[in-house]
C-alpha positions in Angstrom: 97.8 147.4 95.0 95.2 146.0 97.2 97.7 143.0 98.5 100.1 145.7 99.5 97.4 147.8 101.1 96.9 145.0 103.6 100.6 144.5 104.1 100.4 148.2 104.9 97.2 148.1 107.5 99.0 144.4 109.2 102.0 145.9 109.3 100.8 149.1 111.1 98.9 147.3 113.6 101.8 144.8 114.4 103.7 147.6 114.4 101.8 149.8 116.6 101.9 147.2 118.9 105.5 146.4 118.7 106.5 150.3 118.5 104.4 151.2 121.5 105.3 148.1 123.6 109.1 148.6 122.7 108.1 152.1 123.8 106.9 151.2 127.2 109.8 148.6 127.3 112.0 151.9 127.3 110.2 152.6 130.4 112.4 150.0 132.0 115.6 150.6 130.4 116.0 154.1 132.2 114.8 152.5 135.1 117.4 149.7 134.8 120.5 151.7 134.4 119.4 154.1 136.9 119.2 150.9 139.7 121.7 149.4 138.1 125.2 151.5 138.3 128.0 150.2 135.7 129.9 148.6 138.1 127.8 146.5 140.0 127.7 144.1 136.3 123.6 143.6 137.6 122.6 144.9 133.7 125.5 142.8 132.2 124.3 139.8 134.2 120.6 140.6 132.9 121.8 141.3 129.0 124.3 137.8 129.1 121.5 135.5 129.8 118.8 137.3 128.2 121.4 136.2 125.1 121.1 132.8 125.9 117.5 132.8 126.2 117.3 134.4 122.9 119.6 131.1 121.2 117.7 128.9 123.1 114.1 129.9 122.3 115.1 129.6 118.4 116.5 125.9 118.9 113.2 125.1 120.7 110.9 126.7 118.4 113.1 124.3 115.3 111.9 126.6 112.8 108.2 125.6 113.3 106.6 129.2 113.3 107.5 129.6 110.0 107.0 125.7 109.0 103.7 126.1 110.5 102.8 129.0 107.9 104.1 126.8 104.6 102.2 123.8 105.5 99.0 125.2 106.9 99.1 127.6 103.4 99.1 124.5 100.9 96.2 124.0 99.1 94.0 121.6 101.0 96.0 121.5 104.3 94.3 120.3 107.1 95.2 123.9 109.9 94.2 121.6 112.7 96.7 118.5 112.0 99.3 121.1 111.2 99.0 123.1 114.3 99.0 120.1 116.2 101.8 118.5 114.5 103.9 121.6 115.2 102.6 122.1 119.0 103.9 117.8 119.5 107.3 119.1 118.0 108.0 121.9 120.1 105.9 120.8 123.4 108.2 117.5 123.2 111.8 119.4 122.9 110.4 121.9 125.5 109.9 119.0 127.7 113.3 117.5 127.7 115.0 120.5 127.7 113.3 121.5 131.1 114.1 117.7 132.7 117.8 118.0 131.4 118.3 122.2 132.7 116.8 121.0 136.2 118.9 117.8 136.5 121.7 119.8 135.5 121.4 123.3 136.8 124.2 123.5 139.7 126.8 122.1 136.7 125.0 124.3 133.9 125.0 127.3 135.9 128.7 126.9 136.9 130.0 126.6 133.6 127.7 129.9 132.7 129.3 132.0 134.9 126.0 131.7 138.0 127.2 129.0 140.4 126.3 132.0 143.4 122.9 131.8 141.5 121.2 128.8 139.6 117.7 130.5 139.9 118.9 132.9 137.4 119.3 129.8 135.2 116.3 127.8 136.3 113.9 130.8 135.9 114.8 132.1 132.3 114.5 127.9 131.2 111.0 127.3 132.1 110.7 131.5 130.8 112.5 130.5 127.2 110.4 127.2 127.0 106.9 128.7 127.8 107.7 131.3 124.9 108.5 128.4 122.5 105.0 127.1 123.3 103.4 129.9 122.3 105.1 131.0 119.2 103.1 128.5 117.6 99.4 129.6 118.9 100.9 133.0 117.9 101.9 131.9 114.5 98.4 130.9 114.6 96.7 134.6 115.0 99.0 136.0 112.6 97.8 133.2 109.9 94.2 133.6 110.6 94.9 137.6 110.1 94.0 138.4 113.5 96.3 141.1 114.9 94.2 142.8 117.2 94.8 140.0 119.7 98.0 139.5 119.0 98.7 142.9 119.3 96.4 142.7 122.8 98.5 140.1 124.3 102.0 141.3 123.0 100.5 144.6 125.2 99.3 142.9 128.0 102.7 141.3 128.6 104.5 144.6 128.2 101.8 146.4 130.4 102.2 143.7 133.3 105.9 143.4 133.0 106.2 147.2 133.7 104.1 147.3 136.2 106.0 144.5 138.2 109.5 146.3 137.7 108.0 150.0 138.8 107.1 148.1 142.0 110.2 145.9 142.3 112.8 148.9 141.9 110.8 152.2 142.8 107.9 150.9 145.3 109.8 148.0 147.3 113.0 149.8 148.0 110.6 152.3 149.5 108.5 149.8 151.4 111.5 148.0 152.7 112.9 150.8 154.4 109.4 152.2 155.7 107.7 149.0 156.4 111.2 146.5 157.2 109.2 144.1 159.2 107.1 143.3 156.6 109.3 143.5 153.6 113.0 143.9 154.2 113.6 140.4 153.4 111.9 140.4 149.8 114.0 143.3 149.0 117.8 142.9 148.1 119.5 145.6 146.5 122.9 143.6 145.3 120.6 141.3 143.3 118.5 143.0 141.3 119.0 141.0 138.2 117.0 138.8 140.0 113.5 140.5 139.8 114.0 141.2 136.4 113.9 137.1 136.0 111.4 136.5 138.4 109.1 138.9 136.7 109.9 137.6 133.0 108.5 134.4 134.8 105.6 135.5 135.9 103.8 137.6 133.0 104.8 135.0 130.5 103.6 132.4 132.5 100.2 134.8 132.9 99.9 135.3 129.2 100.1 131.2 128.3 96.6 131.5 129.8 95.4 133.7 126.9 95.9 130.7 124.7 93.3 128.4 126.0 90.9 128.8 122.9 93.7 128.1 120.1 94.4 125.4 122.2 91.6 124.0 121.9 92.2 123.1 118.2 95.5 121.0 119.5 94.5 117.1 118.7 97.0 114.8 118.8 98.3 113.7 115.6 100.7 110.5 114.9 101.1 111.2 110.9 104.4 110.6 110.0 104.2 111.3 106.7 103.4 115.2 107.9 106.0 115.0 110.6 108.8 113.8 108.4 107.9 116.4 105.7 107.5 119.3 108.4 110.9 117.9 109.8 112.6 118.3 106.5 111.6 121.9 105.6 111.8 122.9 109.3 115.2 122.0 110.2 117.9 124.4 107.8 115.5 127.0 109.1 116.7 125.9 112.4 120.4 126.0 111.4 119.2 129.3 109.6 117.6 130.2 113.0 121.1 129.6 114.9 123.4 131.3 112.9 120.8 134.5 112.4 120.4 134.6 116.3 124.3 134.1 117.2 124.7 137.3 114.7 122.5 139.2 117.0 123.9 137.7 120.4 126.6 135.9 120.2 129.0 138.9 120.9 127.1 139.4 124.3 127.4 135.7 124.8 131.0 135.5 124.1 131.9 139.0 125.5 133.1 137.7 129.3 134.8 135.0 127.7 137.3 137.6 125.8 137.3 140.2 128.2 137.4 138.1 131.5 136.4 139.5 134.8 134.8 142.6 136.0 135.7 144.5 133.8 133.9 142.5 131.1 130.7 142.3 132.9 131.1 146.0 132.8 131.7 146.5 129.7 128.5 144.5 128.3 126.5 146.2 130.8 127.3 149.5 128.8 127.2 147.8 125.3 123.8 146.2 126.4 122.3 149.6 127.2 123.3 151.6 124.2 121.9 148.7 121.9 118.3 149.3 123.2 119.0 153.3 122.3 118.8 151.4 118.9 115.9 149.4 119.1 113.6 151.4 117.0 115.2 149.7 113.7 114.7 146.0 115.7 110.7 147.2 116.2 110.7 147.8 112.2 112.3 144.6 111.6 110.0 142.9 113.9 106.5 144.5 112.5 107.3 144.1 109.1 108.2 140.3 109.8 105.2 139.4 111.5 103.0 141.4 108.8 105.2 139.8 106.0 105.2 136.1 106.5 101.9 135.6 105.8 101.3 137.8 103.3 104.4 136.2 101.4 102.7 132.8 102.1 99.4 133.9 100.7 100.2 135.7 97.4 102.9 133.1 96.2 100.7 131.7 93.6 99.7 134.9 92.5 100.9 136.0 88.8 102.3 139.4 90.0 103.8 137.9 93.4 107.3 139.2 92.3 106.3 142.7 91.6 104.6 142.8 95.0 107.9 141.0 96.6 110.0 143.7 94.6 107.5 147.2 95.8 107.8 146.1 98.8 111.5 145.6 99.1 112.1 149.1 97.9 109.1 150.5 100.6 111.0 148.8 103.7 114.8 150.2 102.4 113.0 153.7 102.2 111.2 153.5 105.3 114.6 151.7 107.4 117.0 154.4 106.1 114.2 157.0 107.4 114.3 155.4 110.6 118.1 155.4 111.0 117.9 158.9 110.3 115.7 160.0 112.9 117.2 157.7 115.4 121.1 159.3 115.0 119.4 162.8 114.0 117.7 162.9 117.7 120.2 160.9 119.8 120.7 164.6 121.6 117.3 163.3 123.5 116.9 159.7 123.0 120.3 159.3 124.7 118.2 159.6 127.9 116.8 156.5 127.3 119.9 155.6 129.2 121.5 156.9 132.3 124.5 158.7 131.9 126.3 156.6 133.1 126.6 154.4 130.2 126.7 157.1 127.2 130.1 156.2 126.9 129.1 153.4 124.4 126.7 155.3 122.4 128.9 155.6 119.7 128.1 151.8 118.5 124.3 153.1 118.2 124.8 154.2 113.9 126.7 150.7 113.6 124.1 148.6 114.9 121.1 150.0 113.2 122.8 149.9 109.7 123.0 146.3 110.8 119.7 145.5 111.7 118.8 147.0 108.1 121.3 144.1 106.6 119.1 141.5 108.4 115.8 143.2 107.2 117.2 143.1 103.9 118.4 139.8 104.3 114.5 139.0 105.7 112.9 140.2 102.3 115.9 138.4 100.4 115.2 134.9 102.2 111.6 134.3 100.6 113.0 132.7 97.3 114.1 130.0 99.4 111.7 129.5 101.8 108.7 129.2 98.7 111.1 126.7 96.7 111.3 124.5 100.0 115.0 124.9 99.7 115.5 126.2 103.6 119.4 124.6 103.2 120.5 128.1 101.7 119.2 130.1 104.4 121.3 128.1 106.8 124.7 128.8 104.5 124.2 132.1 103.8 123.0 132.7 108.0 126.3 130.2 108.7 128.9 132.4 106.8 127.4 135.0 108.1 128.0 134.0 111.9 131.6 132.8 110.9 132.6 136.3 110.1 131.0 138.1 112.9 132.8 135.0 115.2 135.9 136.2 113.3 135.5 139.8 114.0 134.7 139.5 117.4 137.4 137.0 118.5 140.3 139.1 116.4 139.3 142.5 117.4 137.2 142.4 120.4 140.4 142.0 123.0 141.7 145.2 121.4 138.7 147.2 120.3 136.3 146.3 123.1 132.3 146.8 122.2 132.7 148.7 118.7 134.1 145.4 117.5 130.7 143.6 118.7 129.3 146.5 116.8 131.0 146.1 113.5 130.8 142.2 113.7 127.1 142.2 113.6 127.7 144.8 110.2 130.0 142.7 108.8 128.2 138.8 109.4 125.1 140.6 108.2 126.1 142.5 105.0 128.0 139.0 104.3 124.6 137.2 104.4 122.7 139.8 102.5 124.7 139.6 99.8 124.9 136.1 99.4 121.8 135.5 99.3 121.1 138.3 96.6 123.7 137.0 94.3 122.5 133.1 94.7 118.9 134.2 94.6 119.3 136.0 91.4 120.2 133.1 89.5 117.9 130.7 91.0 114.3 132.5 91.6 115.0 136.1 90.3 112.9 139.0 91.2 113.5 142.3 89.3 114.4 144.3 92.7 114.5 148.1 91.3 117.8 148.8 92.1 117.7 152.1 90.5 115.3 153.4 93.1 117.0 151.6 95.9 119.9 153.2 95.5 118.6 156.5 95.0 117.5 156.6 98.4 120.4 154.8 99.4 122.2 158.3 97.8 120.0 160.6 99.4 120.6 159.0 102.2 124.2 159.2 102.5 123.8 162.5 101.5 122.2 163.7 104.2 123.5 161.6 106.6 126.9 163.2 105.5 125.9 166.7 106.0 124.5 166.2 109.4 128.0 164.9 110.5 129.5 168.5 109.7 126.8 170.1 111.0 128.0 173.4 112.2 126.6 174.1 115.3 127.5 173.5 119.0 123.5 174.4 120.1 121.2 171.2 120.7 118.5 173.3 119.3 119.7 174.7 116.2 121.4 171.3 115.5 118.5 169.5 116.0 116.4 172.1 113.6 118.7 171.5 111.1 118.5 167.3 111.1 114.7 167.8 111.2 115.1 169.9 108.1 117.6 167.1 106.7 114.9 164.2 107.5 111.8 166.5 106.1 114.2 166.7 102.6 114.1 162.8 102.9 110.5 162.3 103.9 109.1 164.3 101.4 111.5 162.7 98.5 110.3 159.3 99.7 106.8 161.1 99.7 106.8 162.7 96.2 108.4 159.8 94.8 106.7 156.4 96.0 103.7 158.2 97.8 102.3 160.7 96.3 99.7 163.1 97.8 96.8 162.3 95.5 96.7 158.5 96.5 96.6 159.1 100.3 92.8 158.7 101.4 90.7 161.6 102.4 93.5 164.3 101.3 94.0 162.6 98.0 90.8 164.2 96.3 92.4 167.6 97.0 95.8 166.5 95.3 94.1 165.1 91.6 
């Protein structure tokens, strides 16, 4: 119980930081949509090549974050060596992909779709490779259990990057009309995708600093036994990497391509938008990950690993389908996360969370594979996966618009999930207690059901009666898997 205590307390304070700073992130997505009107495509512009970034930083990472974490937790690994190893790795493909993007940027950002504007291209590259740089000094924190500066920096970013927009879209606009000598030509009001870039570029380049002192353990290694070893378990993660990625983004990556013109740019714009209404499930996923890794690393040669695996695969189902339920229950007010302007897509929000809890299931699945050094099943199970949300997307998008996008990312990963259940069961079983699982899984579909027919036409009393709904569910979760009398402080009152 102690083990999963301390999942608990990393998870929370990863999760604290990635809640809040997804939080203030949400800061900017009114903010966004409110500069950024449907149909001038700025926010479809912004949400296409923030797509590509997202590919591209997992092909320049190769898979080393979590390499990094199965080396450096063997028994007498040497951390230094397999930090550095992993820093040579990444520093060297960051490196030529910067030389070949700026030899290449007029012809990349033609065929991209930004021949009007290769800055967009050339801004987001050196943005995508500094964040592959530091995924492995941040790998490093989270191995040495040290999320408070994680959690500090992930912040810092987040703080700085709001800061810069509020003065790029509120303050500047201002200033350009009250002050034009001095700043009508740093402001342009048909480009605003741009300052979102330029701003990326300029906290993530600020935060690189922060690093200096886990740097200081970098020293150059030429063992190629540890390279070729690192290199073989690192790169189905990549291919798993890929394919998990492309089921997140390659419908907005693909969406201009199969709805061509304005119209398309539109389109993504408003499908772009309503995803972030989502996000809270994404900030679950994202703790739990970071919190998870490592602890999965450190208690594999424990006796009563797979109990621990199997707790806390029931916990995270529990705790996702609460989530989903308070993210649909209050969309009457969470909607203004958005402007109105783009509610019209809102109705993808359900699909996509249910989705996200397929990955995070899929996430907790993918550990039997990653501890028998057999990575190559990830990248099937994350291949198959993509192929079908490809397939979905290419066959219904044309007709269905952005709920096929929707549904594709459902279908690639419930595909995955379930492969890798079924292959994972025969070859490192864990006894997973369905029975529990799918008693919430009941519950929730229960009460998820009722709040569909919901009665009433007021906000209020609607919303009253979701919050009694999710209270029925909370304290089922409660009663069941966390009882009263083990909570500190309370618990003595409970006994």
């Amino acid at each position: 119980m102690g083990k999963l205590q301390s999942l608990v307390k990393d998870t929370a304070i990863y999760g604290m930081s990635s809640i809040v700073g997804r939080f203030l992130n949400y800061l900017l997505v009114p903010l966004y949509t409110a500069k950024m009107s449907v149909e001038s495509g700025n926010y479809g512009v912004v949400t296409n090549v923030y797509a590509w970034t997202a590919i591209l930083l997992v092909i320049l990472t190769f898979g080393f974050e979590t390499t990094f974490f199965r080396f450096a937790s063997k028994e007498n690994a040497n951390i230094s060596k397999v930090f550095s190893m992993s820093m040579q790795v990444v520093g060297a493909l960051c490196a030529l992909f910067l030389l070949a993007v700026f030899m290449l940027l007029p012809s990349i950002a033609g065929a991209l779709g930004y021949g009007a504007n290769p800055e967009f291209i050339g801004m987001m590259a050196v943005v995508v490779a500094l964040d592959a740089l530091q995924a492995i000094p941040f790998g490093l924190l989270r191995f040495q259990k040290r999320p408070i500066k994680f959690a500090s920096l992930k912040l810092l970013f987040i703080g700085m990057n709001i800061a810069m927009n509020l003065f790029a879209f509120v303050l500047l606009p201002e200033l350009a009309v009250s002050h034009p000598h001095i700043f009508s030509g740093l402001y342009n009001p048909h480009n605003q995708a741009f300052y979102v870039f330029f701003i990326n570029l300029l906290c993530t380049s600020a935060i690189t600093v922060f690093f200096i002192p886990e740097l200081k353990m970098f020293r150059p290694t030429a063992d190629k036994a540890l390279l070729k070893s690192m290199l073989k378990y690192s790169w189905p993660l990549l291919i798993l990497g890929i394919a998990g990625i492309l089921n997140l983004n390659a419908d907005k990556i693909i969406y201009t391509w199969l709805v061509p013109g304005q119209q398309g740019v539109e389109q993504l714009g408003v499908y772009g938008a309503c995803v972030k209404v989502a996000a809270i499930m994404a900030m679950l996923m994202q703790a739990f990950r970071y919190a998870y890794e490592p602890f999965v690393f450190g208690s594999s040669k424990d006796k009563d690993s797979k109990q621990l695996y199997a707790k806390a695969m029931k916990y995270f189902v529990a705790i996702a389908l609460m989530a989903f339920l308070v993210v649909v229950f209050y969309m009457d007010i969470l909607k203004y996360i958005i402007s109105p302007g783009y509610w019209q897509g809102l109705a993808v929000v359900p699909v996509v969370m249910a989705a996200e809890i397929f990955m995070g299931v899929y996430f907790n699945l993918s550990f039997w594979y990653k501890l028998n050094d057999e990575t190559y099943w990830g990248a099937i199970f994350s291949f198959l996966g993509c192929a079908v949300l490809f397939a979905v997307n290419i066959i219904f998008v044309p007709k269905y618009g952005y709920m096929a996008c929707a549904w594709g990312s459902f279908a690639g990963y419930f595909t995955a999930m379930l492969l890798s259940y079924l292959v994972g069961q025969k070859r490192n079983p864990i006894g997973y207690n369905l029975k529990d699982i799918f008693s919430y899984v009941i519950l929730f579909a229960l009460v998820y059901g009722i709040s569909l027919v919901n009665p009433f036409e007021n906000v209020y009393l609607k919303m009253a009666c979701n919050t009694l709904l999710l209270a029925l569910f909370v304290a089922y979760f409660i009663k069941k898997d966390l009882p009263l009398r083990c909570w500190p402080l309370i618990g003595k009152y409970f006994r």
